[in-house]
Every structure is written in structure tokens, then in C-alpha cells.
C-alpha positions as CSV (number, residue, x, y, z in Angstrom):
1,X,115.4,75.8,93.0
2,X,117.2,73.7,90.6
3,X,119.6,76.0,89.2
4,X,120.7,73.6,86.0
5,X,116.5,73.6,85.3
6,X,117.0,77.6,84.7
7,X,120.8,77.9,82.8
8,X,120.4,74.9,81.5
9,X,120.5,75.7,77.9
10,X,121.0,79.0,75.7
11,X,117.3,79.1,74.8
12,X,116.6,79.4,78.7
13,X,119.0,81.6,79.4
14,X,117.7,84.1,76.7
15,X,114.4,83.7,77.5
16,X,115.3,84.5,81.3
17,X,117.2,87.7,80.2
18,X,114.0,88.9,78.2
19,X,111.4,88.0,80.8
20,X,113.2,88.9,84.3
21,X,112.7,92.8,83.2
22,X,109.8,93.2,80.9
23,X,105.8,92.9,82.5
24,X,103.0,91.6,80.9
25,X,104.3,89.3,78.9
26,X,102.5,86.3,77.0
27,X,104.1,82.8,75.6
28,X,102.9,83.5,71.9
29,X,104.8,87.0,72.5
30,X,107.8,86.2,73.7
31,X,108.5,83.1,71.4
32,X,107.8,85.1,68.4
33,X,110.2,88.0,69.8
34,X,113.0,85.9,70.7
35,X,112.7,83.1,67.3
36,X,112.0,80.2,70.1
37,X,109.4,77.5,69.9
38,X,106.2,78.5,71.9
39,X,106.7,74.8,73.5
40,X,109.5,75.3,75.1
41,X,108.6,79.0,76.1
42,X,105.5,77.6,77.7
43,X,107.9,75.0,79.8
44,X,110.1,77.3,80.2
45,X,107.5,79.9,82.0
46,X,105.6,77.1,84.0
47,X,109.6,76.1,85.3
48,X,110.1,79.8,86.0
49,X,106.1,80.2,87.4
50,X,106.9,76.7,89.9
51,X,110.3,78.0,91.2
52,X,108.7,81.5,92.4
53,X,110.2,83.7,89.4
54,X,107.5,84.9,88.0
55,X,103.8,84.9,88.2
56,X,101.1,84.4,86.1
57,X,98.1,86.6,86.0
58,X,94.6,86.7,83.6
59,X,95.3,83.3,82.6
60,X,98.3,83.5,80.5
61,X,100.0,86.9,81.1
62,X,103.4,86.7,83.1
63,X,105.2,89.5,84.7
64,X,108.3,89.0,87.2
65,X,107.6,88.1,90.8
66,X,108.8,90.3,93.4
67,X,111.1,88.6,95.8
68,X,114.5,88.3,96.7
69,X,115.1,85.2,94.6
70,X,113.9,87.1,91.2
71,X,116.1,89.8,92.5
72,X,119.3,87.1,92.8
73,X,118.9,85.9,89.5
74,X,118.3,89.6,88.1
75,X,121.8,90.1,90.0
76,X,123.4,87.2,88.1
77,X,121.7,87.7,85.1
78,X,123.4,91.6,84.6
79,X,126.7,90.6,86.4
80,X,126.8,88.2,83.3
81,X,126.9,90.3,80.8
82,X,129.6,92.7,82.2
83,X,133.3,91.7,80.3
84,X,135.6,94.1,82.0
85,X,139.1,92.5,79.9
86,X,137.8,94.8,77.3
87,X,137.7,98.3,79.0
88,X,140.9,100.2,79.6
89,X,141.5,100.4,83.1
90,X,144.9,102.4,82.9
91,X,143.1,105.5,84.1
92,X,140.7,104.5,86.8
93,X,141.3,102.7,90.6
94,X,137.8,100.4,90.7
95,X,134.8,100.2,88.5
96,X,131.3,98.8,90.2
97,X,127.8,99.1,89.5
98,X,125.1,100.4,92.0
99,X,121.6,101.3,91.8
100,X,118.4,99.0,90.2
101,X,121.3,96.9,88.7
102,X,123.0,96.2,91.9
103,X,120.1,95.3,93.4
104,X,118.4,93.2,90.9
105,X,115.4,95.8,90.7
106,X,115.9,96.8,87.2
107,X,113.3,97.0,84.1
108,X,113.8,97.1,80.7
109,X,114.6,100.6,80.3
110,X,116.3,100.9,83.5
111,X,119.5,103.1,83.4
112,X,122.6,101.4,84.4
113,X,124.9,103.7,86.8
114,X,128.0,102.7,87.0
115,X,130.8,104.6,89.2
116,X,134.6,104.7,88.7
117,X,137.2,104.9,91.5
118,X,140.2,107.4,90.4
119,X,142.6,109.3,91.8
120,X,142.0,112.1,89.2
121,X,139.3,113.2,87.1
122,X,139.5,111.6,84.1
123,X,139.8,113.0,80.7
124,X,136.4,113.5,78.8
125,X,137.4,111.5,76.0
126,X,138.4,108.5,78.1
127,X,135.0,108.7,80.2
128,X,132.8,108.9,76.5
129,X,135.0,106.2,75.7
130,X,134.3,104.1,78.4
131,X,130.6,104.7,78.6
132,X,130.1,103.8,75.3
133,X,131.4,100.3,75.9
134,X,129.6,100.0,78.5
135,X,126.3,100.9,77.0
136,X,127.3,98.3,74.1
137,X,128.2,95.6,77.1
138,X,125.5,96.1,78.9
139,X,122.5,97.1,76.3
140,X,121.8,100.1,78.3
141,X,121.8,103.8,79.0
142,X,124.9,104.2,81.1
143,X,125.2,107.0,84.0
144,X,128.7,107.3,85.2
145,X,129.9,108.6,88.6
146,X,133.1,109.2,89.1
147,X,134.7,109.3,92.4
148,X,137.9,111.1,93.3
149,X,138.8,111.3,96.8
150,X,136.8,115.2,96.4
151,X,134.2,113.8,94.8
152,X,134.2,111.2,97.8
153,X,134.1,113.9,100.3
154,X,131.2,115.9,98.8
155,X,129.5,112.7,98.5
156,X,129.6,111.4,102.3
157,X,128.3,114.7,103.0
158,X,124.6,113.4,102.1
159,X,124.3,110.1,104.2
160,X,121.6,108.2,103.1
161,X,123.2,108.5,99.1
162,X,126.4,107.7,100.6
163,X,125.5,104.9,102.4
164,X,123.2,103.6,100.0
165,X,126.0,103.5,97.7
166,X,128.4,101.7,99.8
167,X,125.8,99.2,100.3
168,X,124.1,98.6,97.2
169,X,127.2,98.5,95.4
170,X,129.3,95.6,93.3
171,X,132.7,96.3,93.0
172,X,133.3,95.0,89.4
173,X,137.2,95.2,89.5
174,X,139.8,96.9,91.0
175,X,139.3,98.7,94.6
176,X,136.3,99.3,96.3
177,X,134.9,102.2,97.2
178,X,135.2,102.1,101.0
């Protein structure tokens, strides 16, 4: 897979974001949603369709592919857009993602959970705040988990969540959860 074939310009990185979560999608259609020529869409999607990204079905209709190379470049695609200078850290140990976003699995209207490291529960205001930048970084619904060291406690109490999280998760900045 030649990398500079799929970030090689804005229009294919844009067309990447819009096609790596969204099913059932045709050339005409996603040129027309995005303001990009249905030429270099169609280019674009036969790149994407000979490196294993997505697949074509009914002749013209392309939906993700489901393998652990879509999943990568899901991954890269949604670390991208997270641009942490901007949050205010003062109050909080670590920030990381987990869930579909962690592991490149997410749709369109996938939530994005999020969890905070902190020694303390935070103060409402701060975590509205926070999740409201988040949800304007990231173009989605946020659900935040917070995790003091009681919150950490309750949480190891139910293994497979636990350990899901631990594994699943990308620290973002600061310390990890572990």
C-alpha cells in the first residue's frame, strides 16, 4: 500500500474521511456531497478498491472493507483530527480515547468515548467544557469517562470492561491508565 497514493492531496484525504465510515456509497454521491470532481472520486475509489479499503458491490456501490488495514487507516484518520494544545489540561492526569474509535471500527454516527485520568472528580463545568470541545474536534457525540483512582477500583471490578479498556485504549496525552 502506497501510503503517498492515499494522503496524497486534500481532496483524498477528505474523500477518505467521508467514505472510511459511511456504507453504500456511489461516485456521483459522494462527489456531489463533498464539491469534488466525479473524476477524481472515481480514481480515487478504484485506488482505495485496489489497495483493499473498500469494496465495491452492485456495480458501482462502495461500502468500507472489513480488515485490519481499513481499521489502521480509520485509526489514523480519527487520531488526526484530535488537537489536544487546545483543551485545558490543568484539571485532569491523561486523556485517551477507547471504544469503536480506538479500534478503527467506527461509523458515521458512532459515539466517541473518551475517558480522563484525574486524581479528583472534576468540576461539572470543566467536564461540559471539555466535552464540548471535544465534540467540536472531533465532529461527534462525545461520552466521557472519568477515572479517579475510585472510579478505577469500581471499574477493575468487571474484567472483561476493564481489560477491554486497557487494551483498546490510546492514551492521547498525559498518563495512561495502567
Amino acid at each position: 500500500m502506497n501510503l503517498q497514493n492515499l494522503f496524497g492531496s486534500k481532496e483524498r484525504v477528505k474523500i477518505l474521511e467521508h467514505v472510511m465510515t459511511r456504507d453504500n456509497l456511489r461516485v456521483t454521491q459522494i462527489s456531489k456531497e463533498l464539491k469534488i470532481s466525479k473524476g477524481l472520486v472515481s480514481e480515487f475509489m478504484r485506488i482505495l478498491q485496489k489497495n483493499g479499503l473498500v469494496r465495491r458491490e452492485n456495480g458501482a456501490v462502495y461500502s468500507p472493507a472489513d480488515n485490519p488495514a481499513t481499521r489502521e487507516v480509520k485509526r489514523i484518520i480519527n487520531l488526526s483530527k484530535v488537537r489536544l494544545r487546545r483543551i485545558n489540561k490543568e484539571r485532569i492526569e491523561g486523556i485517551g480515547i477507547y471504544g469503536s474509535w480506538a479500534r478503527g471500527t467506527n461509523v458515521i454516527d458512532s459515539d466517541v468515548d473518551v475517558w480522563v485520568k484525574a486524581k479528583e472528580y472534576p468540576p461539572q463545568e470543566y467536564l461540559a467544557k471539555l466535552s464540548s470541545q471535544l465534540r467540536k474536534m472531533l465532529g461527534g457525540e462525545v461520552r466521557l469517562l472519568v477515572l479517579t483512582p475510585k472510579k478505577m477500583r469500581q471499574i477493575s471490578k468487571d474484567e472483561v470492561f476493564f481489560s477491554s479498556l486497557v487494551r483498546d485504549s490510546v492514551l492521547l496525552w498525559g498518563e495512561d491508565i495502567a
